[in-house]
C-alpha positions in Angstrom: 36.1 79.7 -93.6 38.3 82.8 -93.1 37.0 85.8 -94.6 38.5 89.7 -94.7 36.6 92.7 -94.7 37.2 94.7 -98.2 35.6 97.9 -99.3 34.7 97.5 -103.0 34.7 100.3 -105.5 31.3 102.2 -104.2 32.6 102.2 -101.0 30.7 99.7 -99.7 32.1 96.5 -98.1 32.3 92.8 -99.2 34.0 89.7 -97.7 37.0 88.4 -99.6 37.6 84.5 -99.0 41.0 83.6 -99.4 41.2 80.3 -99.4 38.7 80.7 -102.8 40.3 83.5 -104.2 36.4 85.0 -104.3 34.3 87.9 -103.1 30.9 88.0 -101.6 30.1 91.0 -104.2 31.5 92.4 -107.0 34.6 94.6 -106.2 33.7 97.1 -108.5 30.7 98.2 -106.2 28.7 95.4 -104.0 25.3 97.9 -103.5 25.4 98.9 -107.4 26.0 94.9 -108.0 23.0 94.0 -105.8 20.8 96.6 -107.2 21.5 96.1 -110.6 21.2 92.3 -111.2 18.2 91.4 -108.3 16.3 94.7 -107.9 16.2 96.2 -110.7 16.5 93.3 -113.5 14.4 90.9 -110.3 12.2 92.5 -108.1 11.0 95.6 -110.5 10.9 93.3 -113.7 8.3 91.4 -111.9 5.4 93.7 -112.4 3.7 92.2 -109.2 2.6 93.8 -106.1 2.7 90.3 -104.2 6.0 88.2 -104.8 7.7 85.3 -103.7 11.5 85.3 -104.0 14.0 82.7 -102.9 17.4 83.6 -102.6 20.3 80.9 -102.9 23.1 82.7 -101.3 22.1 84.9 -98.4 25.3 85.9 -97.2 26.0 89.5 -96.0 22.4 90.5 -96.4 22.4 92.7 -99.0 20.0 91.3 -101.4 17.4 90.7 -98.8 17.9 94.2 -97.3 18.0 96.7 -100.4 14.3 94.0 -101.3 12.8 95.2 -98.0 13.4 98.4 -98.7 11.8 98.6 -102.2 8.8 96.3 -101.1 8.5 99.2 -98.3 8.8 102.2 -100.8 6.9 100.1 -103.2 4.2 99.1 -100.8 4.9 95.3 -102.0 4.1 91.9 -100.6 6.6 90.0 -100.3 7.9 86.8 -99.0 11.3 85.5 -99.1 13.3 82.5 -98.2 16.5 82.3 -98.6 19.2 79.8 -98.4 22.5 79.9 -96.5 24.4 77.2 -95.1 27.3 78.9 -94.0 25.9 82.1 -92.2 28.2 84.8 -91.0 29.5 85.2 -87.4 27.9 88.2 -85.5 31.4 90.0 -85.3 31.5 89.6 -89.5 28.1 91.2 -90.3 27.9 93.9 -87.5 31.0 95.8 -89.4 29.1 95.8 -93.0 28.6 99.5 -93.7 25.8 98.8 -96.3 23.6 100.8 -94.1 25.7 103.8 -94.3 24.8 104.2 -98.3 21.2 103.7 -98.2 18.2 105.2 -96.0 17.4 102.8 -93.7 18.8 102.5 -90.1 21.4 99.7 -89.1 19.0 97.9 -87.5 17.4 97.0 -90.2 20.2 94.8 -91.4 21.0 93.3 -88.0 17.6 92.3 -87.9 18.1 90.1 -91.0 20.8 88.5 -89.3 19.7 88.2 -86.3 16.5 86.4 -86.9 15.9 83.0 -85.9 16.4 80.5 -88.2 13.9 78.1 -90.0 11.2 80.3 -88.8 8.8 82.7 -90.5 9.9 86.3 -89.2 7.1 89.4 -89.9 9.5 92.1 -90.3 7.4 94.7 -91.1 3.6 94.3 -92.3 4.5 93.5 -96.0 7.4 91.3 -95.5 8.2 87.9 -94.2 11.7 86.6 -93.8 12.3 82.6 -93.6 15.9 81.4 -93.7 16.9 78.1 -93.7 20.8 76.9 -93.2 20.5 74.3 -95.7 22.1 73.9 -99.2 20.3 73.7 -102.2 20.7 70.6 -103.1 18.6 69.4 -100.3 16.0 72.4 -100.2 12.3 71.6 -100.9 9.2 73.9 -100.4 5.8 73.5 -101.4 5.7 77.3 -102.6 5.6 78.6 -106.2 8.6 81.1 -106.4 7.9 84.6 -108.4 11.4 85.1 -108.7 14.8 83.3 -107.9 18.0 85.2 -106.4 20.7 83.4 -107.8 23.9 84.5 -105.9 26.0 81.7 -105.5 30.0 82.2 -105.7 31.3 81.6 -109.5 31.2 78.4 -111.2 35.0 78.3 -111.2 34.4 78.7 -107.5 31.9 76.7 -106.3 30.9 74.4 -109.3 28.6 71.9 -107.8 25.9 75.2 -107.4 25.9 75.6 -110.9 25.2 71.8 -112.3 22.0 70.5 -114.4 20.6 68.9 -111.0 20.1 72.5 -109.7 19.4 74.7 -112.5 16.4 71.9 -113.2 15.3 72.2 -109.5 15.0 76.0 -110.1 12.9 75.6 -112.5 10.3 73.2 -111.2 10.1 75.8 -108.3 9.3 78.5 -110.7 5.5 79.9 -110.9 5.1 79.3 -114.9 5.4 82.9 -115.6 8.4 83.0 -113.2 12.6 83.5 -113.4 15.8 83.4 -111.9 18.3 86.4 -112.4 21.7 85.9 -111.8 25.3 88.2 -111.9 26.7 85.3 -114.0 26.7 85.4 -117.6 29.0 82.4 -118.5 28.4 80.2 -121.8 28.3 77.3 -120.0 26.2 78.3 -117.4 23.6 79.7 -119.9 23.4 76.4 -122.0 23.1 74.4 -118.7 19.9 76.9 -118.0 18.3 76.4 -121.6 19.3 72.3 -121.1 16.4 72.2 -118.6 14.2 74.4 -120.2 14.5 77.8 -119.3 14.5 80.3 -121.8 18.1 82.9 -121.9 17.6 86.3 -121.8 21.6 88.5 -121.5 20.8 91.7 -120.2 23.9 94.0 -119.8 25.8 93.9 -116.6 26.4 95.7 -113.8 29.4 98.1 -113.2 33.1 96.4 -114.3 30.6 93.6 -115.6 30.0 93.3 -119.3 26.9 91.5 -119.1 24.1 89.6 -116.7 21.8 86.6 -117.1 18.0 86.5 -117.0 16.9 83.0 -117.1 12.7 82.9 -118.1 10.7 80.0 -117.3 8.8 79.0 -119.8 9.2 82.2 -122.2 7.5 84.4 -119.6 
């Protein structure tokens, strides 16, 4: 899948797939996008000093990096898995600049990358990394998630991430107090959600976005 390297309004980068017509991240800032809809309305809505997070949609990164940084500043547990069945190539993610906007050395972020697959990576005394190259449609885990990443490309996009099938999945993987936040605030994504039982929470958006989804199992 070709992919060009964009700088989005914060003046940090994305990927831009032409053959979709679809960004990684939001052009109108991919760091404020990131810490708007899965730290601050995900990881700090948790009110948890131990979490367990699954991402579907790993991509460039930037999700699990800014979350290793707040579980560090935090002093947060945290484990997270995340899904990704088309990783980038080496000479894609070395140029990302995400490390240029936020205090943390560029190492950090190759490290995400550059971890083995399918194996649980330590990488630093609070935070364990396990990423598996497999879609979510065929994902299991025995693990009660805390919080779900949901960073898929757009339903218009990439509709079979967005079906009943998987939104149902999501929510049997759920701790009973848990929830799935996501950049996408569609109707019919929202009454696919509350068709398998989650209850809809629309939180407002991040920048050039007018609104987000929070997506609460169980009314937690």
């Amino acid at each position: 899948m070709q992919k060009e390297l964009i700088t989005t309004s914060d003046g940090s980068h994305s990927f831009f797939v032409p053959s979709l017509n679809e960004t990684y991240h939001s052009k109108h800032g991919a760091i404020a996008e990131a810490k708007h809809v899965f730290i601050e309305n995900g990881l700090m809505a948790t009110n948890k000093n131990k979490v367990n997070i699954l991402e579907v949609g790993f991509g460039t990164g930037l999700n699990t990096l800014l979350t290793l940084q707040k579980a560090k500043e935090q002093k947060l547990e945290v484990f997270y898995n995340c899904l990704e069945p088309y990783p980038l190539k080496k000479e894609e993610y070395s140029k990302l600049n995400f490390t240029n906007f936020l205090d943390c050395p560029k190492e950090n972020l190759m490290a995400l990358h550059n971890g083995i697959w399918e194996k649980e990576i330590q990488l630093q005394a609070n935070f364990t990394l396990l990423k598996n190259k497999v879609a979510v449609q065929i994902f299991t885990t025995n693990k009660k998630i805390d919080i779900i990443y949901f960073d898929a490309f757009a339903p218009e996009k990439q509709p079979e991430m967005w079906r009943k099938s998987v939104f149902k999945k999501m929510y049997n993987y759920l701790k009973d107090d848990g929830f799935l936040v996501t950049y996408c605030a569609k109707g019919v994504v929202k009454r696919t959600m509350k068709a398998v039982g989650f209850e809809i929470i629309v939180l407002d958006g991040p920048p050039g976005k007018r609104q987000m989804t929070r997506a609460n199992k169980k009314g937690s």
